[in-house]
gemmi code that builds the backbone of each chain (N, CA, C; Angstrom):
import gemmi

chains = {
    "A": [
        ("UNK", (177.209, 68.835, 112.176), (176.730, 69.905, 111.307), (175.774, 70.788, 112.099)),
        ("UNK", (176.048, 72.097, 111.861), (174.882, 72.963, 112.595), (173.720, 73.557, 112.087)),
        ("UNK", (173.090, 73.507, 112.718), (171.475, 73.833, 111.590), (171.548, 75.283, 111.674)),
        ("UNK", (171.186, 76.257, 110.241), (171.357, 77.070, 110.529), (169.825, 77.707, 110.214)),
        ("UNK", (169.120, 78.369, 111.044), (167.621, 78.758, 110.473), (167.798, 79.323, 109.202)),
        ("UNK", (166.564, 78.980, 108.563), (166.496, 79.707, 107.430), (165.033, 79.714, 106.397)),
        ("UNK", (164.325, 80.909, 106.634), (162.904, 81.068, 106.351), (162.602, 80.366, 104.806)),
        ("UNK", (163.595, 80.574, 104.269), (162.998, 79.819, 103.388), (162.971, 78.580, 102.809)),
        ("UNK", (163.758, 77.905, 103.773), (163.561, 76.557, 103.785), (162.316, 76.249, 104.509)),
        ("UNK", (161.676, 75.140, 103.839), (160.379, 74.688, 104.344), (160.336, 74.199, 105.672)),
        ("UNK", (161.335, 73.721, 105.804), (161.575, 73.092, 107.161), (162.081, 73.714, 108.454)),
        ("UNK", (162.174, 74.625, 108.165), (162.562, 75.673, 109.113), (161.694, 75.787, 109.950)),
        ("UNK", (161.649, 76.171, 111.461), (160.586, 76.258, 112.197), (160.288, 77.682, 111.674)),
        ("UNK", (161.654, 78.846, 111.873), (161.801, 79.853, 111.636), (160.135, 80.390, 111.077)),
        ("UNK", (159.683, 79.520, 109.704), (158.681, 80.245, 109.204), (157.351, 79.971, 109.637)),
        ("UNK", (157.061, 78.653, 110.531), (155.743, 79.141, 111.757), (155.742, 80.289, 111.995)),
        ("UNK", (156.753, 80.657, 112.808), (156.794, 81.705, 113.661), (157.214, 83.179, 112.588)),
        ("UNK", (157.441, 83.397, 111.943), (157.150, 84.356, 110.562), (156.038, 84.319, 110.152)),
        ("UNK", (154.582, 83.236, 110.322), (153.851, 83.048, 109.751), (152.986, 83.948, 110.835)),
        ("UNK", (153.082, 83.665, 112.357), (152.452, 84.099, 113.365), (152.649, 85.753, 113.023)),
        ("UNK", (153.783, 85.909, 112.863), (154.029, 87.315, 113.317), (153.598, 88.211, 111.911)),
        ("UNK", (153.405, 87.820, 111.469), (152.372, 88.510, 109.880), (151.114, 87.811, 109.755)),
        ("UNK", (151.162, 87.410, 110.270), (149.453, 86.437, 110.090), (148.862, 88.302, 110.233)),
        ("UNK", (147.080, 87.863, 109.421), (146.385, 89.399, 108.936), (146.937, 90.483, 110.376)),
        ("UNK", (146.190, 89.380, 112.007), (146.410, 90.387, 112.873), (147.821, 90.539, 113.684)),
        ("UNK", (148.551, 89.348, 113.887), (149.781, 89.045, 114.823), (150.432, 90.381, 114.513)),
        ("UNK", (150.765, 90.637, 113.407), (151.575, 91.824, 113.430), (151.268, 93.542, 114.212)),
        ("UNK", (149.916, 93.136, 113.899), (149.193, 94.261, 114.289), (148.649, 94.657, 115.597)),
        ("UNK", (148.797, 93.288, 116.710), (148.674, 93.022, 118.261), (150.555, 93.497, 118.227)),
        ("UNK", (151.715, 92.881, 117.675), (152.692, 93.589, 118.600), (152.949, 94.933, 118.401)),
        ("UNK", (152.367, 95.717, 117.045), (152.715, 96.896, 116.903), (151.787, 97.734, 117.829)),
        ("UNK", (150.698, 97.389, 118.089), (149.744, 97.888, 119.257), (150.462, 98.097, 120.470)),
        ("UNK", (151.444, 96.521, 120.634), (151.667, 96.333, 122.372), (152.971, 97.374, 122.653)),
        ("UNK", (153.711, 97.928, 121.520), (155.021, 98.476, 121.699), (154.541, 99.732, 122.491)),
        ("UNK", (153.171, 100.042, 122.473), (153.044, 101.399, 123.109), (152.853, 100.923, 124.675)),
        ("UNK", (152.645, 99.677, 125.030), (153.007, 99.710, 126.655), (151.598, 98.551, 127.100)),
        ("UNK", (151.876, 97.954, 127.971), (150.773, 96.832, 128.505), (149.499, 97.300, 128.430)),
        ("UNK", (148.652, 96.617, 127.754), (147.136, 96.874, 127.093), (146.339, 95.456, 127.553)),
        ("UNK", (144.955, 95.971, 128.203), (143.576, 95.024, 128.569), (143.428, 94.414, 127.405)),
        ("UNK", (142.636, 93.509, 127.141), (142.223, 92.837, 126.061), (141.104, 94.004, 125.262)),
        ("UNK", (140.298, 94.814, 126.245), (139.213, 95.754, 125.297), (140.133, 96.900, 124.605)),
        ("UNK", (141.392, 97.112, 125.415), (141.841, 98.687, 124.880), (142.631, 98.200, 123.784)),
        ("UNK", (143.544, 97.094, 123.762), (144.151, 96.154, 122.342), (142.860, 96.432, 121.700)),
        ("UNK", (141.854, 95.718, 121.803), (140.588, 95.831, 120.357), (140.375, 96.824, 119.744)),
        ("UNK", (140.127, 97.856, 120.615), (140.140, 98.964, 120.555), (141.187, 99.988, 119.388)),
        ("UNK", (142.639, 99.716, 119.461), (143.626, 100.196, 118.922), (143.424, 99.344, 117.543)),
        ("UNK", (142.901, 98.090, 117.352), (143.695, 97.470, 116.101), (142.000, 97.869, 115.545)),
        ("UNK", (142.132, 98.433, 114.486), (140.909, 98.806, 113.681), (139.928, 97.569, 113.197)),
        ("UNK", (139.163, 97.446, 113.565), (138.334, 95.743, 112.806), (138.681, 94.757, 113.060)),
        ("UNK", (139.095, 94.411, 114.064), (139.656, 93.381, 114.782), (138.782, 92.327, 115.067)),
        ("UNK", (138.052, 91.092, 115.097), (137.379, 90.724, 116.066), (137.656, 90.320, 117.569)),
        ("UNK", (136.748, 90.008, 118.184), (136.956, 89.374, 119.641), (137.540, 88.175, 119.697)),
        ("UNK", (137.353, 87.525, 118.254), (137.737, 85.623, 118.276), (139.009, 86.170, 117.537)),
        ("UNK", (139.671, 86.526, 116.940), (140.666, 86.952, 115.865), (141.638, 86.994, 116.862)),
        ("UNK", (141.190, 88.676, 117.861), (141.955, 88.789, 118.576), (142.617, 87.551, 119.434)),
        ("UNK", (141.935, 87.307, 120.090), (142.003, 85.618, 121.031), (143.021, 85.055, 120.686)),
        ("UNK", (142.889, 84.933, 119.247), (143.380, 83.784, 118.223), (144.822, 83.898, 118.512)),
        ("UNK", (145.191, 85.083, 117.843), (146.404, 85.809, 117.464), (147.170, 86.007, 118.752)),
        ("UNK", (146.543, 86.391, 120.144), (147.446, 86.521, 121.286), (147.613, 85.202, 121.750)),
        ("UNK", (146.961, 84.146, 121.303), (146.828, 82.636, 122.022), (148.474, 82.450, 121.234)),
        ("UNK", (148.442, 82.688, 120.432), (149.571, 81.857, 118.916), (150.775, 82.911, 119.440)),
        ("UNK", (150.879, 84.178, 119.591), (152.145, 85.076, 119.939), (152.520, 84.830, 121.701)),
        ("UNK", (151.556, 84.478, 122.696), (151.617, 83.702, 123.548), (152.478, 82.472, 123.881)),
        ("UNK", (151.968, 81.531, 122.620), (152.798, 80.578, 122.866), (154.036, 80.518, 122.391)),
        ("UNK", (154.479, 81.166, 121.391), (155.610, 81.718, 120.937), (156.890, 82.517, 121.876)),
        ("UNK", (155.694, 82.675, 123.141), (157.025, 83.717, 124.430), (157.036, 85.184, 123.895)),
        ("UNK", (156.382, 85.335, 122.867), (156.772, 86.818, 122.272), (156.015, 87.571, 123.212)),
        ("UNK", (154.262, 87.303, 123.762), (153.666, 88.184, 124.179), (153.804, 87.496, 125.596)),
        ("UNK", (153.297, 88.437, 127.055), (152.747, 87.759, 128.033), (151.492, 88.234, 128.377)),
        ("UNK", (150.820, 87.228, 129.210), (149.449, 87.296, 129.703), (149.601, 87.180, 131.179)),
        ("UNK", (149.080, 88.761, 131.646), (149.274, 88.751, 133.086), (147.706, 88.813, 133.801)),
        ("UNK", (147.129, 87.862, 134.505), (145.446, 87.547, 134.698), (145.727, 88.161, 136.501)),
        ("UNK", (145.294, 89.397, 136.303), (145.146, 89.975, 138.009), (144.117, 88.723, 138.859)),
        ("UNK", (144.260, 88.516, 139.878), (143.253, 87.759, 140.812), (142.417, 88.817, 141.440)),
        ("UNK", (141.760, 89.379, 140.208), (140.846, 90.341, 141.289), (139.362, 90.049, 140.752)),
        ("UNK", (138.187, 90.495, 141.116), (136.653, 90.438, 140.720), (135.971, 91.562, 140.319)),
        ("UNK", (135.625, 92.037, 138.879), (135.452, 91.002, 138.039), (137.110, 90.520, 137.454)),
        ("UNK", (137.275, 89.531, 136.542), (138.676, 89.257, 135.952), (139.414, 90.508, 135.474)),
        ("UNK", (140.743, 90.490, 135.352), (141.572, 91.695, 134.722), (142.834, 91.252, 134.183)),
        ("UNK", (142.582, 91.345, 133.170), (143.720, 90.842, 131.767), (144.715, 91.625, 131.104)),
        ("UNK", (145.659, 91.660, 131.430), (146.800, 92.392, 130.439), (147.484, 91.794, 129.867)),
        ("UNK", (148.005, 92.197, 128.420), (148.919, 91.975, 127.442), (149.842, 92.918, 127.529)),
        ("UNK", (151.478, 92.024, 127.570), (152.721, 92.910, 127.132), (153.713, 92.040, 126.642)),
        ("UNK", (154.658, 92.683, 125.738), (155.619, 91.670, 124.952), (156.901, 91.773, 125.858)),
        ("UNK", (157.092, 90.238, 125.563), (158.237, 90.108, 126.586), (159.358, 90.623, 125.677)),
        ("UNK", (160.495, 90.870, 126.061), (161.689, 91.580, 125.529), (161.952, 90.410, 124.105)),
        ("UNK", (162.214, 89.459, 123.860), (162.121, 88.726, 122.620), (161.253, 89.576, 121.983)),
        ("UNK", (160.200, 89.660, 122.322), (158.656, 90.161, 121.624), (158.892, 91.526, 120.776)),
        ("UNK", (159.617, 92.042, 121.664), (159.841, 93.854, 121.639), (161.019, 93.537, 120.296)),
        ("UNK", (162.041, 93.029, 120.622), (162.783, 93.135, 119.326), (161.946, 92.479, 118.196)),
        ("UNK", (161.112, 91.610, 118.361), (160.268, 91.189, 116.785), (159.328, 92.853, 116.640)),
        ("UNK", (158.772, 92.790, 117.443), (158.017, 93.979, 117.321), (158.521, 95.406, 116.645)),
        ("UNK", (159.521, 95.643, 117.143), (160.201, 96.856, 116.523), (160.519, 96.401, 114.822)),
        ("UNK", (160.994, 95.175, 114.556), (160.950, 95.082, 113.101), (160.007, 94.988, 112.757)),
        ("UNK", (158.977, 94.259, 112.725), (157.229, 94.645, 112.183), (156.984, 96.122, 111.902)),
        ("UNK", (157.264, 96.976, 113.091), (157.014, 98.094, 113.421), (157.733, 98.976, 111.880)),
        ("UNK", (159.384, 98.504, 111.913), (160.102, 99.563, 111.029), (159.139, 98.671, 109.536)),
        ("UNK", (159.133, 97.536, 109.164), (158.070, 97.135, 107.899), (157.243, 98.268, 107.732)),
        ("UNK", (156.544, 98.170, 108.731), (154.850, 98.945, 108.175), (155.135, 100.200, 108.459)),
        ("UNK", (156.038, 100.975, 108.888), (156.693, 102.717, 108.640), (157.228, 102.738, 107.210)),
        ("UNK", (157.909, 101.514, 106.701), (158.144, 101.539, 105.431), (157.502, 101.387, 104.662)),
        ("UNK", (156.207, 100.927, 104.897), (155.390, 100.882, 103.386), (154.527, 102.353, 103.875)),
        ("UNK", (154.351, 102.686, 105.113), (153.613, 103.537, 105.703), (154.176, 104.659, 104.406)),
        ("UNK", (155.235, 104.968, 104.496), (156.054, 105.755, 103.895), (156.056, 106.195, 102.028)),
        ("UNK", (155.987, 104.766, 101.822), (155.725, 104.459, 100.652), (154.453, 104.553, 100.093)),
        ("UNK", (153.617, 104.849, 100.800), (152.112, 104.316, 100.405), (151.673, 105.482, 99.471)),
        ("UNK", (151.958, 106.709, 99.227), (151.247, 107.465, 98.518), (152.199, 106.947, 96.374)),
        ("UNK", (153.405, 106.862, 96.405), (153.320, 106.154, 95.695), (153.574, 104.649, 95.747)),
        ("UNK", (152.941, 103.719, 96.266), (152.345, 102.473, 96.036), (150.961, 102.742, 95.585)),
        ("UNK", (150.163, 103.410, 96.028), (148.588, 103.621, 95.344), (148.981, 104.612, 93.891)),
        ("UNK", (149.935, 105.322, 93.827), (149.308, 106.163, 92.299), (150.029, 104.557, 91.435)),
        ("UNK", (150.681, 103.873, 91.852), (151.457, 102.612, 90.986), (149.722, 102.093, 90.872)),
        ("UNK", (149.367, 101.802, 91.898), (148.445, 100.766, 91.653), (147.075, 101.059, 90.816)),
        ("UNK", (147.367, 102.351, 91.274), (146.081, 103.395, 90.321), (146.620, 103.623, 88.606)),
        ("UNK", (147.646, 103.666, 88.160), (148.341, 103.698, 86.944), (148.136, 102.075, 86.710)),
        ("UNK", (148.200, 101.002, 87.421), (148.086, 99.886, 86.853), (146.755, 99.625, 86.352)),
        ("UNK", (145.939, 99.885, 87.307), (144.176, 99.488, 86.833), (143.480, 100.167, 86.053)),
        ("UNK", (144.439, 101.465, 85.512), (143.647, 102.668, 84.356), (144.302, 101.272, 83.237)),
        ("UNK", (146.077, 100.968, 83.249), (145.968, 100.646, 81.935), (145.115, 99.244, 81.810)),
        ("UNK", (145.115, 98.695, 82.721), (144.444, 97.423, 82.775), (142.848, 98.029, 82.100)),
        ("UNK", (142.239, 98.941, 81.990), (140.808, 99.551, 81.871), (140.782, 99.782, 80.860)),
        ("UNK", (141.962, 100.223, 80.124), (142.433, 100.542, 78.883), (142.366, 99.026, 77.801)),
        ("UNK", (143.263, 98.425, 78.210), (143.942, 97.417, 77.472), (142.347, 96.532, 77.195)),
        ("UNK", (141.335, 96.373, 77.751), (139.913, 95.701, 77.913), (139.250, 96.199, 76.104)),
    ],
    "B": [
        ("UNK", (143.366, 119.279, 106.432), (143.871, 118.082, 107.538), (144.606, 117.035, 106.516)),
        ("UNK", (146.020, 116.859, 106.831), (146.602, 115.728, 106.381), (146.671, 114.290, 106.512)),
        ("UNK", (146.583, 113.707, 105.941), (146.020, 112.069, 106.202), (147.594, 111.644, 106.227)),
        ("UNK", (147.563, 111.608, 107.647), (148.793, 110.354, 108.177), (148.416, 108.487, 107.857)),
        ("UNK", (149.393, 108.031, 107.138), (149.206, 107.036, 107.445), (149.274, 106.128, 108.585)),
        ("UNK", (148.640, 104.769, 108.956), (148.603, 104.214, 110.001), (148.040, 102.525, 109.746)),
        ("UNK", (148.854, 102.070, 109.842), (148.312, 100.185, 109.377), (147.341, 99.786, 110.897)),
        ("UNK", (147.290, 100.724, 111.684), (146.455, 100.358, 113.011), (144.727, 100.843, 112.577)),
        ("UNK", (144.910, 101.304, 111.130), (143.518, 101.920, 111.348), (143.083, 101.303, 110.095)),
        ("UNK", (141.785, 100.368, 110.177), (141.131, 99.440, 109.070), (141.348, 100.476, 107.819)),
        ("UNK", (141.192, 101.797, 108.064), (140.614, 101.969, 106.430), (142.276, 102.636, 105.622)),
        ("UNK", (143.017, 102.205, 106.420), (144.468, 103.025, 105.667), (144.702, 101.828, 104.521)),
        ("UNK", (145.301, 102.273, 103.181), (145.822, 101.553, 102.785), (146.911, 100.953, 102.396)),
        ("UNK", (147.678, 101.108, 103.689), (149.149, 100.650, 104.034), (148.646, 98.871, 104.370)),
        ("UNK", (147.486, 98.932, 105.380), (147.464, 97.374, 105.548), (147.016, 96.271, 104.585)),
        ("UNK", (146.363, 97.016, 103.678), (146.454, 96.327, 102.275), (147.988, 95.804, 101.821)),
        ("UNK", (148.441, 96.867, 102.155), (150.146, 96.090, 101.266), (151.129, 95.739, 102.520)),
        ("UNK", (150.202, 95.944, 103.205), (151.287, 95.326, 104.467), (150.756, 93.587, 104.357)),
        ("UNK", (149.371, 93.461, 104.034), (149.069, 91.824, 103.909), (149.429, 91.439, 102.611)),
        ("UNK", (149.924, 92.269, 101.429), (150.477, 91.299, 100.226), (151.951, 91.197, 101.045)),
        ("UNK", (153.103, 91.895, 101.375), (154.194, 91.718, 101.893), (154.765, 90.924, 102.697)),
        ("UNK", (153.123, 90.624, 103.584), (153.521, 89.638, 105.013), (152.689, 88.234, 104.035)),
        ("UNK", (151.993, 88.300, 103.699), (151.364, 87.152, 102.941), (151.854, 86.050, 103.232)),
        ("UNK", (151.732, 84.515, 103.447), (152.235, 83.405, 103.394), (153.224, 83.317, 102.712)),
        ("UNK", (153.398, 84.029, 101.012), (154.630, 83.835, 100.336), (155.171, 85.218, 100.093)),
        ("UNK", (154.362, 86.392, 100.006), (155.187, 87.714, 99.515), (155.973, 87.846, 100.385)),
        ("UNK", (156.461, 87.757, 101.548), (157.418, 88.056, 102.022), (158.526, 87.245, 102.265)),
        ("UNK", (158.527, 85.917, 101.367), (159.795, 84.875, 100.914), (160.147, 85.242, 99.909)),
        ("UNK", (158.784, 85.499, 98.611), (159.497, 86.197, 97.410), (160.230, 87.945, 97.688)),
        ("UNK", (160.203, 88.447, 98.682), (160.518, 89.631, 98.572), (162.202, 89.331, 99.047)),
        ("UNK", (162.158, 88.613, 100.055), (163.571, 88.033, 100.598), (164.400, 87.330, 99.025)),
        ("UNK", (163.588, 86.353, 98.859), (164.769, 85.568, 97.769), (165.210, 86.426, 96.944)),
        ("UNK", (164.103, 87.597, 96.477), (164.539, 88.379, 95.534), (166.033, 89.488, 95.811)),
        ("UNK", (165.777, 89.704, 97.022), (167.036, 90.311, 97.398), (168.477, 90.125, 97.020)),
        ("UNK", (168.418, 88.359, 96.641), (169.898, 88.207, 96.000), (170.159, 88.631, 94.244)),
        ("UNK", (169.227, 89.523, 93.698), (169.116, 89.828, 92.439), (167.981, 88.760, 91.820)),
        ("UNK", (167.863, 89.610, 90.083), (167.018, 89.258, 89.048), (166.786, 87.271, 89.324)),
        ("UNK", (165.791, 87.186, 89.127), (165.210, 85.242, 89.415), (164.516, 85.283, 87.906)),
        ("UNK", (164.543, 83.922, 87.245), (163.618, 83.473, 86.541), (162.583, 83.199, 87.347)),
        ("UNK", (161.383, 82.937, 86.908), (160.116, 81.693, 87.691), (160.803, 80.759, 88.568)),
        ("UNK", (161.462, 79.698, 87.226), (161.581, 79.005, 87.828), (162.685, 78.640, 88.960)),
        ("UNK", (163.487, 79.416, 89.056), (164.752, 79.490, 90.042), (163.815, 80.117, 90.808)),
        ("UNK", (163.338, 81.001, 91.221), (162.834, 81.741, 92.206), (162.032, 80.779, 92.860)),
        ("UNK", (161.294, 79.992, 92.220), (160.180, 78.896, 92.733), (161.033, 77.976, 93.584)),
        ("UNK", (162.261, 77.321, 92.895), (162.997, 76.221, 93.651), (163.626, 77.079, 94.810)),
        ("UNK", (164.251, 78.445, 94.283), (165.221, 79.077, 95.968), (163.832, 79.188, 97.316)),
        ("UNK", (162.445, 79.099, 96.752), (161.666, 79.003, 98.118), (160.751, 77.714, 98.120)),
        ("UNK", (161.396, 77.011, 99.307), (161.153, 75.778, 99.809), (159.719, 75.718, 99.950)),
        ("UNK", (158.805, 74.643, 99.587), (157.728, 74.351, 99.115), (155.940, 75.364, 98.798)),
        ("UNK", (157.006, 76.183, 97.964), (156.039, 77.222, 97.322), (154.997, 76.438, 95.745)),
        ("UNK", (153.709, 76.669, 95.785), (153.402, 75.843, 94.242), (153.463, 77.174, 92.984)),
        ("UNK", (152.953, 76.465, 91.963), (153.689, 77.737, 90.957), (151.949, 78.541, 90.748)),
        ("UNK", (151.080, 78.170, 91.224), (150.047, 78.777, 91.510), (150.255, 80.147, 93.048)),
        ("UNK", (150.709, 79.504, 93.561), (150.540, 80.449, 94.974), (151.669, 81.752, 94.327)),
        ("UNK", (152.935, 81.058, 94.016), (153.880, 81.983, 92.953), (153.564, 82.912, 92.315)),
        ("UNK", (153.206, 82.517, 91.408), (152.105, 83.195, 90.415), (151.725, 84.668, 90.964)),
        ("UNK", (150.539, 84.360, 92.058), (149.525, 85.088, 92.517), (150.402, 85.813, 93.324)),
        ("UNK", (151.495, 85.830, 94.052), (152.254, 86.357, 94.622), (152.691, 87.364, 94.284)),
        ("UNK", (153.251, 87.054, 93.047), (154.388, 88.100, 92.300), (153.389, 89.225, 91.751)),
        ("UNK", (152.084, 88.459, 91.361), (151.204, 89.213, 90.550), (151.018, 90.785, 91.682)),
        ("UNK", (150.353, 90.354, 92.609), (150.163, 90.976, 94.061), (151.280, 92.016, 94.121)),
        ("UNK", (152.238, 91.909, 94.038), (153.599, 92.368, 94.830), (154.100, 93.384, 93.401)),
        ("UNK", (153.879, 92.860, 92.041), (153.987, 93.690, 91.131), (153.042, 95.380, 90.851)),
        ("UNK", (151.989, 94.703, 91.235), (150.711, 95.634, 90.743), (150.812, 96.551, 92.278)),
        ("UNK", (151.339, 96.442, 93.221), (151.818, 97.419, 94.339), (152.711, 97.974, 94.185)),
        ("UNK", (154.022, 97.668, 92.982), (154.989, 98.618, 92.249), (156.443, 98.467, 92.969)),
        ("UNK", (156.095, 96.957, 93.904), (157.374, 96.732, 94.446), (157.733, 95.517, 93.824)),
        ("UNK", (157.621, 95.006, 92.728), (159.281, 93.694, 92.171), (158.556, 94.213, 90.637)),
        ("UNK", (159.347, 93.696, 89.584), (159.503, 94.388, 88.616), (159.288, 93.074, 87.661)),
        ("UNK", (158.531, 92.814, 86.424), (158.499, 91.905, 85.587), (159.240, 92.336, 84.629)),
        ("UNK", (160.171, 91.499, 84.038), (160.124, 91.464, 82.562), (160.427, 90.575, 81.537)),
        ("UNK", (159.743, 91.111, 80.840), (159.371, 89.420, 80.030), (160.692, 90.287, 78.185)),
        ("UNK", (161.298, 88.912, 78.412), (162.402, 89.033, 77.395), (161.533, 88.585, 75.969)),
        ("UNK", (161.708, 89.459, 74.657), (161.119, 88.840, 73.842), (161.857, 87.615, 72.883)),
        ("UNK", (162.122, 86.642, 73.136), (162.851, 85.487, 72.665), (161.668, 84.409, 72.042)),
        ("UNK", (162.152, 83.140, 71.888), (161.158, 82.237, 71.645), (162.387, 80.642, 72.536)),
        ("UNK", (162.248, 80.093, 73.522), (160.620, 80.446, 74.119), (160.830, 81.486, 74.856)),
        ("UNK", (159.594, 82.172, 75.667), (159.453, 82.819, 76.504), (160.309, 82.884, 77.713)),
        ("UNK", (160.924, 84.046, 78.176), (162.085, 84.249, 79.669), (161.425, 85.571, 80.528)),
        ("UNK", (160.877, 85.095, 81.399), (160.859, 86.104, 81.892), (160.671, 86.513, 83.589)),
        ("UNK", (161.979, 87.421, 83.584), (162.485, 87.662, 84.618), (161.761, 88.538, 85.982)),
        ("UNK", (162.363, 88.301, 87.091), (161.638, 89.071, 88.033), (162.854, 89.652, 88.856)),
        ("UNK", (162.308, 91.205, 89.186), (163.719, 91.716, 90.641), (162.582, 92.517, 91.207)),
        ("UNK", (163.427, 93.391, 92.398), (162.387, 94.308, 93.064), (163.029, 95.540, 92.461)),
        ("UNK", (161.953, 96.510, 92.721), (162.295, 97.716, 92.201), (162.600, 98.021, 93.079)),
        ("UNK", (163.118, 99.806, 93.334), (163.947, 100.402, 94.589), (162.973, 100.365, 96.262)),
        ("UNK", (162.026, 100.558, 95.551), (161.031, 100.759, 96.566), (160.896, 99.265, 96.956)),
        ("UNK", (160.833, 98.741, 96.419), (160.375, 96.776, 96.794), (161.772, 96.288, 97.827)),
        ("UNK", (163.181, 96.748, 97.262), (164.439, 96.785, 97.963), (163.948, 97.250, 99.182)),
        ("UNK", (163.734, 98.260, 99.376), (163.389, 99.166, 100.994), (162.445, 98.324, 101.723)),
        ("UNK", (161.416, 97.211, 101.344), (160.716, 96.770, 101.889), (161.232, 95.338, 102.287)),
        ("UNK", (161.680, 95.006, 101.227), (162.666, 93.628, 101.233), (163.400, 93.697, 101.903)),
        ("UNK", (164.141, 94.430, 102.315), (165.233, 94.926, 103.574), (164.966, 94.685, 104.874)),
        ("UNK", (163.426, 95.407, 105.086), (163.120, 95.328, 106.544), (162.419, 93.845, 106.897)),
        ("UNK", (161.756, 92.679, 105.745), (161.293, 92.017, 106.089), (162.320, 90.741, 106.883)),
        ("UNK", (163.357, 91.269, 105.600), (164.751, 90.291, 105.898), (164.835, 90.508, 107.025)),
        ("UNK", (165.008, 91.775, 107.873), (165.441, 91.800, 108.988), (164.745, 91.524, 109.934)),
        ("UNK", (162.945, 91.318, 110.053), (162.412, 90.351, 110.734), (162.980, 89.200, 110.951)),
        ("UNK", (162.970, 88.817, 109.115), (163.283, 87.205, 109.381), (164.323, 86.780, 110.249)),
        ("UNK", (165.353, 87.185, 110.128), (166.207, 87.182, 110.289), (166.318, 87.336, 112.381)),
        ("UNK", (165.706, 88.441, 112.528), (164.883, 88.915, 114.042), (164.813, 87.391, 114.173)),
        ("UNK", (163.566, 86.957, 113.878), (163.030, 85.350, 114.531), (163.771, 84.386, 114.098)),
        ("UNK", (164.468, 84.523, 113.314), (165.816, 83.277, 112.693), (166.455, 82.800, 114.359)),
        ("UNK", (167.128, 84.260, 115.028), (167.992, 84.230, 115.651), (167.719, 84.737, 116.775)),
        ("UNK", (166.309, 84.553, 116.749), (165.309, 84.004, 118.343), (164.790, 82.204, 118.698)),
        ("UNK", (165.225, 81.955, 117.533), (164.450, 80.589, 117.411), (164.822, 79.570, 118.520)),
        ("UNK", (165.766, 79.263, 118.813), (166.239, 78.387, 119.430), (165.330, 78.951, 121.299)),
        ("UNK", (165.696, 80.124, 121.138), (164.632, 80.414, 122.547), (163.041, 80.448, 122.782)),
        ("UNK", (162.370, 80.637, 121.373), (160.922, 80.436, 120.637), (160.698, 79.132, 120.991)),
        ("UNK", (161.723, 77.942, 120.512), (160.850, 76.665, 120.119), (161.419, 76.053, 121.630)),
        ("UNK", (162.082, 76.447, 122.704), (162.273, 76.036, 124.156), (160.738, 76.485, 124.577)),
        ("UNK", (160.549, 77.691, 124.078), (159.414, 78.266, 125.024), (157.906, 77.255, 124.340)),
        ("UNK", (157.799, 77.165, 123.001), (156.757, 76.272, 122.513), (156.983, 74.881, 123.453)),
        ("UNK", (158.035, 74.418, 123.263), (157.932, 73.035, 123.879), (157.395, 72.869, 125.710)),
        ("UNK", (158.271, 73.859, 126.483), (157.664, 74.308, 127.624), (156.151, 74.221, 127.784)),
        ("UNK", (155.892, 74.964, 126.862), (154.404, 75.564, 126.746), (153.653, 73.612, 126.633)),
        ("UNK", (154.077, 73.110, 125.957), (153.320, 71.747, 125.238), (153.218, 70.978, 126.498)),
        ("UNK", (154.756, 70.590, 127.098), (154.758, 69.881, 128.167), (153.612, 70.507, 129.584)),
        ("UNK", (153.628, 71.930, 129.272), (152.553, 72.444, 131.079), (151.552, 71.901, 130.484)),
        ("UNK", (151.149, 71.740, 129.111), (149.561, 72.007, 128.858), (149.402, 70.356, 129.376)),
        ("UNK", (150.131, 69.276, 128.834), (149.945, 68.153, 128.642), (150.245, 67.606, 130.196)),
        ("UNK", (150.956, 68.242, 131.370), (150.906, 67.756, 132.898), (149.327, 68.733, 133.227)),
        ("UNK", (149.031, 69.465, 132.749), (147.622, 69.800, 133.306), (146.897, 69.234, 132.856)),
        ("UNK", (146.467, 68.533, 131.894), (145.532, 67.531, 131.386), (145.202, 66.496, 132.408)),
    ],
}
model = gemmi.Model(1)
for chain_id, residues in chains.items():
    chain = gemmi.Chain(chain_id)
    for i, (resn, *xyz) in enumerate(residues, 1):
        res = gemmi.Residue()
        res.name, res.seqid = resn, gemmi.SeqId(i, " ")
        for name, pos in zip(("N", "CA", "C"), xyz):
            atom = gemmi.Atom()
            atom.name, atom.element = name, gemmi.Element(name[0])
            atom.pos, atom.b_iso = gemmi.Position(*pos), 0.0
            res.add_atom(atom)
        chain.add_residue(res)
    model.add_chain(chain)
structure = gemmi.Structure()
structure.add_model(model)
structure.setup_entities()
């Protein structure tokens, strides 16, 4: 019998690694990296409110996944780059088309959400 | 000046609904929903170890953003159904196609995790 992935089975590895790649920041380090190999300060930099430990976190976990790589120059002081390996790039581009789609959506997703909390204000 | 959206920038509020979508479960309920209208409780069993609390809070989330649709049948007892609306479809679409992205990366993901386990554990 062949296993066939499938996210919504619990048992799936499939949804670790769905979990990584939407976790608050994971998604938001590969949509950063699609614009081209980034230092660890200029990544911080791009993802709005990020922390320093968050960040860490999130490239440690897409790291081990093979999605991202970590290239450590041997020079003084240290010099760190992040880039997604080609696996990475095709997850990335779907993250990417997600959040163009709600990107898209967002002016009505807020009057929805703004029509929900008037009647909710109402109904009180 | 027109306000572009951007999930890279803390104060947009695309990344608000980009974290109900990617959420631990909104983006299983957005998938299961894809095969049409779910009761609760079918929807609960088609995703592998979801509780009917996390459920709950899920749908609630994912409703009040104006992407899956409640409706409650007036019968006795109580039925009441859930789908996505058009806009929830467009989003449900692209998440699938993540999933789906890392479904059919997996087998090269969990070589590279295991890799990864075995260097860490000969450098120890």
């Amino acid at each position: 019998m062949q296993f066939v992935p499938d996210v919504l089975n619990e048992r799936c590895g499939s949804r670790l690694v769905l979990n990584h790649v939407t976790s608050r920041w994971g998604g938001l380090v590969l949509i950063a990296l699609l614009d081209g190999t980034l230092r660890f300060s200029s990544l911080r930099r791009r993802i709005g409110g990020v922390s320093e430990r968050m960040l860490t976190q999130s490239l440690r976990l897409l790291e081990r996944d093979g999605l991202i790589e970590r290239i450590a120059h041997q020079v003084v002081p240290p010099h760190v780059d992040y880039r997604l390996s080609p696996m990475g790039r095709d997850v990335a581009e779907k993250v990417l088309a997600l959040a163009q789609c709600i990107e898209g959506n967002l002016d009505k997703i807020m009057e929805f959400r703004e029509a929900g909390a008037e009647g909710a204000a109402t109904a009180d």
